[in-house]
C-alpha positions in Angstrom: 26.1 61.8 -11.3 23.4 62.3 -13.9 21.6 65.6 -14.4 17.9 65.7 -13.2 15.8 65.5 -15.8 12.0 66.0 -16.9 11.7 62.8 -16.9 12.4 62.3 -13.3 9.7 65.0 -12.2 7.1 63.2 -14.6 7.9 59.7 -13.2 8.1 61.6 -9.5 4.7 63.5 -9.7 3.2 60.1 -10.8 4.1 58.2 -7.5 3.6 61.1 -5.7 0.1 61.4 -6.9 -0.7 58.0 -6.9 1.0 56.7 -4.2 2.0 53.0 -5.6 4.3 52.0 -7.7 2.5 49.9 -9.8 -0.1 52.3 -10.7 2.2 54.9 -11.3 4.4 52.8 -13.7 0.9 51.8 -15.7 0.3 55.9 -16.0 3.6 56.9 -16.8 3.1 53.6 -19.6 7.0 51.8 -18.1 7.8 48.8 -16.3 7.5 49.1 -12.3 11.4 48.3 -12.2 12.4 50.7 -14.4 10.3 53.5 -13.0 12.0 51.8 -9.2 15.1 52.9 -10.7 14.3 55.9 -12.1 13.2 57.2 -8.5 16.4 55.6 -6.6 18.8 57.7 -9.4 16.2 60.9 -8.4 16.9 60.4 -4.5 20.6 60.3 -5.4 20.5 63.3 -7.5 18.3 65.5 -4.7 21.0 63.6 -1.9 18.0 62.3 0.2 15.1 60.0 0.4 11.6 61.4 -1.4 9.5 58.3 -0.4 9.1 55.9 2.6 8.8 52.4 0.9 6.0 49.9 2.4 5.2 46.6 1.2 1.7 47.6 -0.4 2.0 51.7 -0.5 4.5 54.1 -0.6 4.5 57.4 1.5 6.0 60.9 0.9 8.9 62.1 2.8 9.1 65.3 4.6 11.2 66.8 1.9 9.1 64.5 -0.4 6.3 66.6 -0.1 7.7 69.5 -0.8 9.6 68.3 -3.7 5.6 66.9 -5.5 4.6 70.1 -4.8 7.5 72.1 -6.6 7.6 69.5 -9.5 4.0 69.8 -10.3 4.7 73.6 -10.5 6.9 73.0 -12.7 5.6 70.5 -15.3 2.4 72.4 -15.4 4.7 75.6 -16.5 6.3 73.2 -19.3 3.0 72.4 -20.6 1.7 75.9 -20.5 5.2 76.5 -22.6 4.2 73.8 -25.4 0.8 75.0 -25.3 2.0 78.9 -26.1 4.2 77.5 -29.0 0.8 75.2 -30.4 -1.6 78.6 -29.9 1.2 80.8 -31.9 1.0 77.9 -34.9 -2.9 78.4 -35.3 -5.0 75.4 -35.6 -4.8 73.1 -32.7 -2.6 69.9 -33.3 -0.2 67.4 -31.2 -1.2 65.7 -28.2 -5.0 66.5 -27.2 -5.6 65.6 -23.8 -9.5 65.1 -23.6 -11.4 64.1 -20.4 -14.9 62.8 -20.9 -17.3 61.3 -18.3 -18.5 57.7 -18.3 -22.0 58.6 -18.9 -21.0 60.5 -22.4 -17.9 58.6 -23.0 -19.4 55.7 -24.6 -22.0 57.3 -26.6 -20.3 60.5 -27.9 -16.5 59.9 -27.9 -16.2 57.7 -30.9 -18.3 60.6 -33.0 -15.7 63.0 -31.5 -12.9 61.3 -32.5 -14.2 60.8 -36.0 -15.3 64.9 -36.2 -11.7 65.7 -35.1 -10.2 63.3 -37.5 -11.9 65.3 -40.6 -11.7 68.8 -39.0 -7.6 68.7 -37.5 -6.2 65.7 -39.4 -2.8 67.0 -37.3 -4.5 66.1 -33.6 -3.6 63.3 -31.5 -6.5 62.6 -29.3 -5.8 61.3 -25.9 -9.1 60.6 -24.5 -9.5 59.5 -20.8 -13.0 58.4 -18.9 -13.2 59.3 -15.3 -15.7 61.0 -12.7 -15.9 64.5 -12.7 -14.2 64.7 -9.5 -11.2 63.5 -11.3 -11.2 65.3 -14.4 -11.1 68.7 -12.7 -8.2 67.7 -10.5 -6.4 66.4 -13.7 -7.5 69.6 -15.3 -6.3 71.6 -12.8 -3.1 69.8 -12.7 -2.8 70.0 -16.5 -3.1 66.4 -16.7 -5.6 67.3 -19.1 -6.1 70.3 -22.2 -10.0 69.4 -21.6 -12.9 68.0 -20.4 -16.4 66.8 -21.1 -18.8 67.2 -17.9 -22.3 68.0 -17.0 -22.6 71.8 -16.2 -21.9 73.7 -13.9 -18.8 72.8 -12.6 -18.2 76.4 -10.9 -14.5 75.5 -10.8 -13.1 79.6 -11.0 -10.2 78.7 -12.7 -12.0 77.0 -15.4 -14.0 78.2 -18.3 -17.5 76.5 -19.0 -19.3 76.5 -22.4 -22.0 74.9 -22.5 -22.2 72.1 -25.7 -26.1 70.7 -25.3 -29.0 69.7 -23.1 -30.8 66.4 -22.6 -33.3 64.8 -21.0 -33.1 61.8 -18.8 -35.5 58.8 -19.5 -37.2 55.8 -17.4 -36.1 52.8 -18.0 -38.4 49.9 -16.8 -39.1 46.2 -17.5 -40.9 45.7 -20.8 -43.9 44.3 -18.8 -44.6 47.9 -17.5 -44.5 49.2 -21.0 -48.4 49.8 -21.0 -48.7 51.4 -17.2 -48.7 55.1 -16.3 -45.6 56.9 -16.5 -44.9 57.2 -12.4 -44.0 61.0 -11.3 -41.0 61.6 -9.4 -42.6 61.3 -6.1 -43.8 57.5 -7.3 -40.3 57.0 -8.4 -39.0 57.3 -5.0 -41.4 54.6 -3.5 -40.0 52.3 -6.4 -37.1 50.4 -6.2 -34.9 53.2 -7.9 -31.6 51.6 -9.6 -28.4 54.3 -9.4 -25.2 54.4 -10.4 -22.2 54.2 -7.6 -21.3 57.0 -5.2 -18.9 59.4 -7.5 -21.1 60.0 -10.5 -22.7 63.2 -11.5 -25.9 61.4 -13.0 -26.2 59.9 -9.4 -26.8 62.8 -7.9 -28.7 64.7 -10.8 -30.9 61.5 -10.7 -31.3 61.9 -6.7 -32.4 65.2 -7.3 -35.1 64.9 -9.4 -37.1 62.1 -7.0 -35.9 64.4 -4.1 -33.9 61.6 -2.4 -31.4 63.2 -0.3 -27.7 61.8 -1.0 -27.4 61.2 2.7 -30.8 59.2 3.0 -30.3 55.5 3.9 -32.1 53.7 1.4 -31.8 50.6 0.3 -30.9 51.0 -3.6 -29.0 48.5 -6.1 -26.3 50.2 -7.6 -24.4 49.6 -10.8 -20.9 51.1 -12.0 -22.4 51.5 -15.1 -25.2 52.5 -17.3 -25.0 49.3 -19.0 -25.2 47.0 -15.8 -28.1 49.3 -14.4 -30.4 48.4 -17.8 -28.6 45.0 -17.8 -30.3 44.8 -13.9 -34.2 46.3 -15.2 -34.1 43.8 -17.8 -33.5 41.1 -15.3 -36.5 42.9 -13.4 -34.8 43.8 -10.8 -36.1 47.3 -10.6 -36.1 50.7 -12.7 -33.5 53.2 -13.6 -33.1 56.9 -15.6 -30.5 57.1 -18.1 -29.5 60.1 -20.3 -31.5 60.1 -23.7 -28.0 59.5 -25.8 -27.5 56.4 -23.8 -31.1 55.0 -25.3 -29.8 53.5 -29.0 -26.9 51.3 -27.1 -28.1 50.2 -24.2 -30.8 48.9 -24.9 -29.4 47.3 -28.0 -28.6 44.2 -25.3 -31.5 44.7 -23.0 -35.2 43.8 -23.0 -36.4 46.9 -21.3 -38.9 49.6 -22.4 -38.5 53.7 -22.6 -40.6 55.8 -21.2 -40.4 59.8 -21.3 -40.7 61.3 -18.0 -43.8 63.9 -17.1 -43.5 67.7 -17.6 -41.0 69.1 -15.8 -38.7 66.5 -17.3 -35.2 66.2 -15.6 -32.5 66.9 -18.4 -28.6 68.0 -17.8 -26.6 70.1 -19.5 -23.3 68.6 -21.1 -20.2 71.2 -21.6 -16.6 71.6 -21.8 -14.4 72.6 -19.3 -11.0 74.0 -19.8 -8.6 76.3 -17.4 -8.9 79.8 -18.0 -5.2 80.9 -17.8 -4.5 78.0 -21.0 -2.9 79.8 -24.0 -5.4 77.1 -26.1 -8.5 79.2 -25.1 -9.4 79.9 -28.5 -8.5 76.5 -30.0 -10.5 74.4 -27.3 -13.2 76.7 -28.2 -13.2 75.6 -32.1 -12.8 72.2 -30.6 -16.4 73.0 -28.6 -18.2 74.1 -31.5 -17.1 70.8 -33.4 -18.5 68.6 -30.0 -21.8 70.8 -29.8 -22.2 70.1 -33.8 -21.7 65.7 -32.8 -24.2 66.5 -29.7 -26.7 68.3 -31.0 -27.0 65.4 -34.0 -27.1 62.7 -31.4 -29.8 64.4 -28.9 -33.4 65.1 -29.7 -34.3 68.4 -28.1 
């Protein structure tokens, strides 16, 4: 009988988490057969069935369950053993796990990338775009080193630094260009263009017209920023977008820019890594370098 392995609790936790087998092959980047096989020879090894196979899903056995649990445990130990041995060598290099959320993603991570490329030649940056929601659990999990989110999170077993503010603009057709910037209160008798349920700048946007998430409303959403301006261009209605979002989507998009009136609504981008990680103090260095790409790209 082979010896479990690494290997098997990666390819385990995977299914586990994602609960198809598909999905999990995609994430653990191997065929769905061989990752099929690589579960069978792990139910051999434990002497007992870990998952419930259905034609579209799989579910967790008893023992299953218990088994995710303990694995997690200990692949998130493992890491925190690789990151010790990275911390003791200094500067940060290797595999750099970095979550960012789609409305930064676009506009800042291709800067970051190039900053890190100069400043730790050694890094492997493994960027991944996903709701907040997501990027915490990942973090938490250790499925990430760190991630890029609008402040505060108020996760306790995560550090925040805070990187930069910005302020959200109006986006409307071009043929209101000339016409009075409309307060929040007008905004919410406009039809008011959002992004899906999920998103951070959803709610931050709700907030500012004082729309309560709960309120029926009849509002156009987009999964992204660039459908949302796509949709104001085809006059659909009128959006806010963050200020670093201005230069690329509107490159596409006959809209015009308006600045909101005094007080503006504006979010605060940071970095979020777990507390108890031995990088502490290279994810720090790392924030300083994505404050230095933010600050260039945001007017304040």
């Amino acid at each position: 009988m082979n010896p479990l392995t690494m290997k098997h609790l990666r390819y385990f936790e995977a299914l586990a988490r994602l609960g198809h087998f598909g999905r999990a092959a995609e994430d653990c980047a191997i065929t769905q057969p061989a990752l099929s096989m690589q579960i069978r020879e792990l139910e051999e090894i434990v002497g007992a069935p870990l998952v419930e196979r259905a034609a579209r899903q799989i579910r967790l056995t008893a023992l299953g369950e218990d088994f995710a649990t303990r694995a997690r445990e200990i692949l998130r130990a493992v890491d925190e053993l690789g990151d010790l041995a990275r911390a003791a060598r200094g500067s940060l290099a290797g595999r750099f796990r970095l979550g960012v959320i789609p409305t930064v993603a676009p506009y800042l991570l291709p800067r970051i990338i190039h900053a890190l490329a100069e400043t730790h030649p050694g890094l492997d940056p493994r960027p991944r775009e996903a709701v907040t929601g997501k990027l915490i659990a990942d973090l938490l999990a250790a499925r990430l080193d760190a991630a890029i989110v609008a402040l505060p999170v108020s996760e306790p077993a995560l550090d925040e630094v805070a990187l930069f503010d910005e302020e959200f603009v109006l986006v409307r057709p071009p043929a209101d260009a000339g016409k009075p910037v409309p307060s929040a209160e007008k905004l919410r008798e406009m039809r008011l263009l959002l992004l899906e349920e999920g998103h951070c700048f959803r709610d931050q946007a709700l907030s500012f017209c004082k729309i309560p998430p709960s309120a029926p409303r009849a509002l156009m959403e987009g999964s992204s920023l660039a459908t949302l301006v796509q949709m104001v261009g085809a006059g659909i209605g009128v959006t806010l977008i963050p200020e670093m979002a201005v230069p690329v989507e509107t490159r596409s998009a006959e809209v015009s820019i308006a600045r909101l009136p005094e007080p503006r609504p504006r979010r605060t981008i940071g970095m979020v890594w777990r507390r108890s990680s031995p990088l502490a103090d290279q994810l720090a260095g790392i924030a300083a370098i994505v404050r230095g790409v933010g600050c260039g790209d945001v007017a304040h």
